[in-house]
Each structure stands twice: as C-alpha cells, then as structure tokens.
Residue, then its C-alpha position, 0 to 999 in steps of 0.5 A: x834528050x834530043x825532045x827536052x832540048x827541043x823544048x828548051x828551044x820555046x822557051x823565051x821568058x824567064x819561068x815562074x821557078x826562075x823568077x822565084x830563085x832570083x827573089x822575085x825581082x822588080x821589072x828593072x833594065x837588067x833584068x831584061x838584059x839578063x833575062x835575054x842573057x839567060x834565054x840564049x844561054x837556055x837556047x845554046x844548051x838546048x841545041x848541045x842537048x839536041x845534038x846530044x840525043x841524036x847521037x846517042x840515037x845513033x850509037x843505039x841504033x848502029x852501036x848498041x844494037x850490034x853489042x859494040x861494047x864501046x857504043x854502051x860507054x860512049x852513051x853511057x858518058x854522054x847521059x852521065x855528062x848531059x844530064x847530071x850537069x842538067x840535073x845538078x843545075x836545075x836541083x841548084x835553081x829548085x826547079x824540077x830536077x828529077x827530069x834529068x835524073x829520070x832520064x839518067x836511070x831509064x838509060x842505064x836501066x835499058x843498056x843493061x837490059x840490051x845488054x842481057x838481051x845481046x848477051x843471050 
C-alpha cells in the first residue's frame, strides 16, 4: 500500500486511461485547471495510502506478529477501506482496477496464514 501511494506521488499529468474515460478532450484552460485539481487530489490519496501502509507495517510487525487478535481486524479494515475505495474508483475510471483488489486478497490470504501459523 505504502509503494503505490509512493508511486502515486510521481504522477503530475493526466494517463492515457484518464484522458480516454474524459472522452479525449480538446486542450482547453479547464482541462488544465482540472488536471491540476486532479493531480492534488491524486497526491493527497496517495499520502492517505502511504500513511496507511506504514500502519499497517506496524500492527504487523508489533501486532499480528504476537497474535493481538485486534491488530488482524484493525488491518483487516484498514485494507478493506484503503483499497476497495482505490479499487472501485479505478474499475469506475476503467483503469487497472485489479491492483487494489490483488493487494485486498494477498492480505486476507497472509492474516489467515499468520493466523494458522500462531495458532500452532
């Protein structure tokens, strides 16, 4: 979560998949203007995404890690709010939607198996 915000963070123009789910616009002033709109909005989410990972490093790390059963919901709705938003907005914008959801499913797949692995 925390490299996809990051990565966010480089992005300053509007993608390809952007400009096709406006309807290929004509260069115009609001375009710009909103493109500028859009890359702060980008930047700000991207932040909350960074943010977010590096919480969720550490309930792993302190949390999960000692089987705080707390620490697995927390993250659990963390990912669950984080990236099905992400996800659901991409799929809305056509763009590469799975990213998120795969993200989503490697972590319930690995609180599970920390899970069985503490539980043992």
């Amino acid at each position: 979560m925390f490299t996809g915000g990051l990565g966010d963070q480089f992005i300053n123009n509007y993608l390809e998949v952007h400009l096709n789910f406006l309807g290929n616009p004509d260069p115009s002033e609001l375009l710009q203007r909103s493109e500028e709109l859009s890359m702060l909005i980008l930047h700000s989410a991207g932040g909350g995404l960074m943010s977010a990972g590096i919480g969720m490093f550490a309930l792993t790390h302190f949390g999960i890690r000692n089987n705080q059963i707390w620490a697995k919901w927390t993250l659990l709705i963390i990912v669950v709010i984080a990236q099905g938003i992400n996800g659901y907005g991409m799929y809305l914008a056509d763009s590469h939607y799975w990213y998120p959801f795969t993200i989503l499913a490697i972590t319930l797949v690995g609180i599970f198996m920390l899970s069985k692995k503490n539980s043992s």
